[in-house]
N, C-alpha and C positions, 0 to 999 in steps of 0.2 A: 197825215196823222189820223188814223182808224179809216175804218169805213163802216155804212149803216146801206142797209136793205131791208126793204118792206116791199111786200106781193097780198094785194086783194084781190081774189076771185068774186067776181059778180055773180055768177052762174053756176049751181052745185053739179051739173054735171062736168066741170072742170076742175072739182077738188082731188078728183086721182091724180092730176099732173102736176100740182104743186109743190110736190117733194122734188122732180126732175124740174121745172121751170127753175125752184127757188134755188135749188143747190148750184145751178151756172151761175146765178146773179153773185153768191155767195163768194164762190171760189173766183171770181171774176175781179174781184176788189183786192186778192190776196196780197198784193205789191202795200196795200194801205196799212194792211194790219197783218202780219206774218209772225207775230206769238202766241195770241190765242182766238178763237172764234167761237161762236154760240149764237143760239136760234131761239126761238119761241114761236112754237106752229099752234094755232087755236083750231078745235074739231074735235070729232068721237066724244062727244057726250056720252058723260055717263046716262046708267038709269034715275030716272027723279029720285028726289032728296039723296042723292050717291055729288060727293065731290072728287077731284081727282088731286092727288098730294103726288108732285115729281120730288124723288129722290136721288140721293146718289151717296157712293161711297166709294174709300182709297182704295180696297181692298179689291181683288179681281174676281174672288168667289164667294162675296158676300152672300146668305142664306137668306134673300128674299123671301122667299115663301113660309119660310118660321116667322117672318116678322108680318106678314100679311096675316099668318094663321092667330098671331097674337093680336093682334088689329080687327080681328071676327070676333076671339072672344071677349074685346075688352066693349065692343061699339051694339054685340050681338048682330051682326050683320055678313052678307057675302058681299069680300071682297071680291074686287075685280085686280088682277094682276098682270102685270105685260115687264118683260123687262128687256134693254137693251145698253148693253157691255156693262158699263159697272152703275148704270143708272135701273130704277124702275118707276113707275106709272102703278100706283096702286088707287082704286075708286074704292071709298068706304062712305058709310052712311054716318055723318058726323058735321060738325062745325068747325069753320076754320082754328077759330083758339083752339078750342080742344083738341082737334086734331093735331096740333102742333105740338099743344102740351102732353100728351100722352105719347108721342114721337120722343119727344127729349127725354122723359124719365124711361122708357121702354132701352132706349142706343141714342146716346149723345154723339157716336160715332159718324152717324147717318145726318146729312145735311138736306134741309128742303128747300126745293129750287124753285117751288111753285105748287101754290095752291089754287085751283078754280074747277066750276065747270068746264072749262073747255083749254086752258092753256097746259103745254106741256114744254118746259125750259133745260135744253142739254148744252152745256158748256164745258171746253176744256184748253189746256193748253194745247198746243200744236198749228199747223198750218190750218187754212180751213178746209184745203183737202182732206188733210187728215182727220177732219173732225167729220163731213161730209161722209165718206168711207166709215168711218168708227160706225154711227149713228145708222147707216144705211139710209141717210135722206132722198136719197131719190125715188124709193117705194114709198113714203109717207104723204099719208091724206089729210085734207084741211081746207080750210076756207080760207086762211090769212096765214100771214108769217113775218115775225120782221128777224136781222142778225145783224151781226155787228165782225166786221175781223179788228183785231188790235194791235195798235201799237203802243205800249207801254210806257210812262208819258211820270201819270203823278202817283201810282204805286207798281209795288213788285208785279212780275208774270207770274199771277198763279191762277188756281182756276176760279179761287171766290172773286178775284178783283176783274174777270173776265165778264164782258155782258151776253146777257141782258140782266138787268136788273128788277125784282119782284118785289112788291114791297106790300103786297093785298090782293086780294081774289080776283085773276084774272089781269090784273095791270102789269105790264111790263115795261120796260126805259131802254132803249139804246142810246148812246153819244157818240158824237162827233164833236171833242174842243175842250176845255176847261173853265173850270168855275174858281173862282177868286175867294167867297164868301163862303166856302163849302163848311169849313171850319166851325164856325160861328152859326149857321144852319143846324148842322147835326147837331151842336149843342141843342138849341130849340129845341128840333125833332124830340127829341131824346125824351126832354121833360115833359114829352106830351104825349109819351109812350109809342114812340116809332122806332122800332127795332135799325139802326143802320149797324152790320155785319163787318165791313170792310172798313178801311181806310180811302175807298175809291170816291171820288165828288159826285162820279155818276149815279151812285147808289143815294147820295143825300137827294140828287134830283130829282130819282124814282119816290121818295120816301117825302118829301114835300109835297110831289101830286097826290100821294095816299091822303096827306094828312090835311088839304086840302078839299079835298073829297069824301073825306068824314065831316067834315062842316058843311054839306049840304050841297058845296058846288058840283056843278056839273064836268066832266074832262074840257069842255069848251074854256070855260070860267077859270079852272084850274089852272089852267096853262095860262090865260088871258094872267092873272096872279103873279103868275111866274116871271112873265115879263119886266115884271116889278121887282121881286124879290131874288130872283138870280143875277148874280153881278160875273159878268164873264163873256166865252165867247161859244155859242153849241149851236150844233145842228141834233136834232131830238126825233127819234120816234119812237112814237108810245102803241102798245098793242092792248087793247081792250076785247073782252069776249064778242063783240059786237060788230068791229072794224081795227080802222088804226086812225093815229092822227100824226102828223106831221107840224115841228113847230122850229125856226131859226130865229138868232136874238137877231135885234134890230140893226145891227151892224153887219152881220150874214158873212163873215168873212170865213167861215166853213163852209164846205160847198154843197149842193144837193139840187137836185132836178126829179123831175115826176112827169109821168107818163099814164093817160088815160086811155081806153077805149072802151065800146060794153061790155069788154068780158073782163077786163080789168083794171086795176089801177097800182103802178108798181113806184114806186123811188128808191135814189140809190144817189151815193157821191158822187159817183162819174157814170156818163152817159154809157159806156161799152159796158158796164155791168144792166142796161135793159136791152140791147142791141139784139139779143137772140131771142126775146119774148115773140111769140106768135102774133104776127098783126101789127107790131109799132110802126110797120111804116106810114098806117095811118092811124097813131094814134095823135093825142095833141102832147105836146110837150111843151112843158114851161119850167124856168127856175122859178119856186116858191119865194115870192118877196116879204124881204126882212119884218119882224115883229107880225106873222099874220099867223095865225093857226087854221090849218087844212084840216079836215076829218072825213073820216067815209067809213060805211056802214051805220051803225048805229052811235059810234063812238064820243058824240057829243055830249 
């Protein structure tokens, strides 16, 4: 039931190969999850005080650049524009509320998949080939990435209920399992002004670390929290501008394994999805044990 992959590069002069290392790991899991797939690759910082808003829309010839042009004039600033298939990557000089809010009354049409410095979130339905292929991932640059393929479990295949999930600047969620309590969370969330989108549980769990870390806790802390408050069964990784973290409930009956060496540190459901990384024959490997949270880079 689904599958999750995460790739940290240690070394920047190995962030050109992360679009081709991450995409084998990706499509490698497809047997797990063959409805829909999606990624979140952290890198290409914009210029200071510039954030970066990923978008997307149904349409297949959406007029990105009128809505970038409107985005210059409303912030007084140059945007930065990239787009790829019915997504785009626009950097504006601005804050997350506001950027958002002036998104929604500009084209309610237009959905945002990620707001941060450095994260950039493309999901859709289809295989993860397919989704690899759409995206062109195997040219893309980055220092980290995590994805997820899916199997369709506790809502419809569409593309919002696909992961990863974003729920504040820079923080991303993938899952592996179900949550029992989701219900009665997103209520909480709600009243404490956490946006959750979907009807998918994954999303309330992205949307709890948020709201956890608006109280001060650290991604360490927050997840340590979690272990309290999520009632269920997941394998979890979370992407921060900084690294990733890796977290399973105390029962662990989801599966996951991780893989180190110096130049990297990769996990994934199943083993044959790191088999072709450069160097695992000596890296170390271990399954992460139940209730512990893992972190690398700065991500704590």
């Amino acid at each position: 039931m689904c599958g999750i992959v995460g790739l940290y590069l240690k070394k920047s002069n190995l962030f050109d190969q992360i679009g081709e290392l991450f995409s084998t790991m990706l499509v490698c899991l497809s047997s797990r999850g063959p409805d829909s797939a999606g990624f979140a690759i952290y890198g290409n910082e914009p210029p200071a005080g510039y954030i970066k808003v990923t978008l997307r829309h149904d349409g297949g010839n959406y007029d990105w650049q009128s809505l970038s042009d409107e985005l210059s004039q409303h912030f007084k600033c140059q945007p930065q524009l990239h787009t790829n298939s019915n997504y785009a990557v626009i950097a504006v000089s601005a804050q997350e509320t506001e950027i958002r809010r002036v998104l929604q009354d500009l084209d309610a049409s237009v959905s945002v998949m990620s707001v941060g410095r450095s994260i950039e979130i493309l999901k859709e339905i289809g295989s993860p080939q397919s989704i690899v292929e759409r995206f062109s991932m195997r040219s893309m640059h980055g220092s980290h990435a995590i994805g997820h393929t899916r199997m369709a479990t506790e809502s419809a295949v569409t593309t919002d209920g696909s992961h990863p999930f974003s729920t504040g600047m820079d923080l991303c969620l993938v899952h592996n399992g179900s949550l029992s309590n989701h219900n009665r969370l997103r209520r909480i969330l709600q009243r404490y002004g956490i946006e959750i989108r979907t009807e998918n549980d994954s999303e309330v769990a992205a949307g709890y670390l948020m709201w956890q870390m608006q109280q001060g806790k650290s991604l360490q802390q927050a997840l340590e929290a979690a272990l309290e408050d999520l009632d269920g069964f997941y394998t979890f990784a979370i992407g921060t501008a900084e690294g990733f973290a890796v977290l399973r409930d105390p029962i662990a009956c989801k599966p996951a394994v991780l893989a180190e060496t110096a130049d990297f540190v990769a996990m994934a459901s199943e083993f044959q999805a790191l088999a072709d990384l450069p160097g695992i024959e000596q890296a170390k490997v271990w399954e992460p044990k139940p209730g512990m949270v893992y972190t690398w880079g700065s991500a704590a």
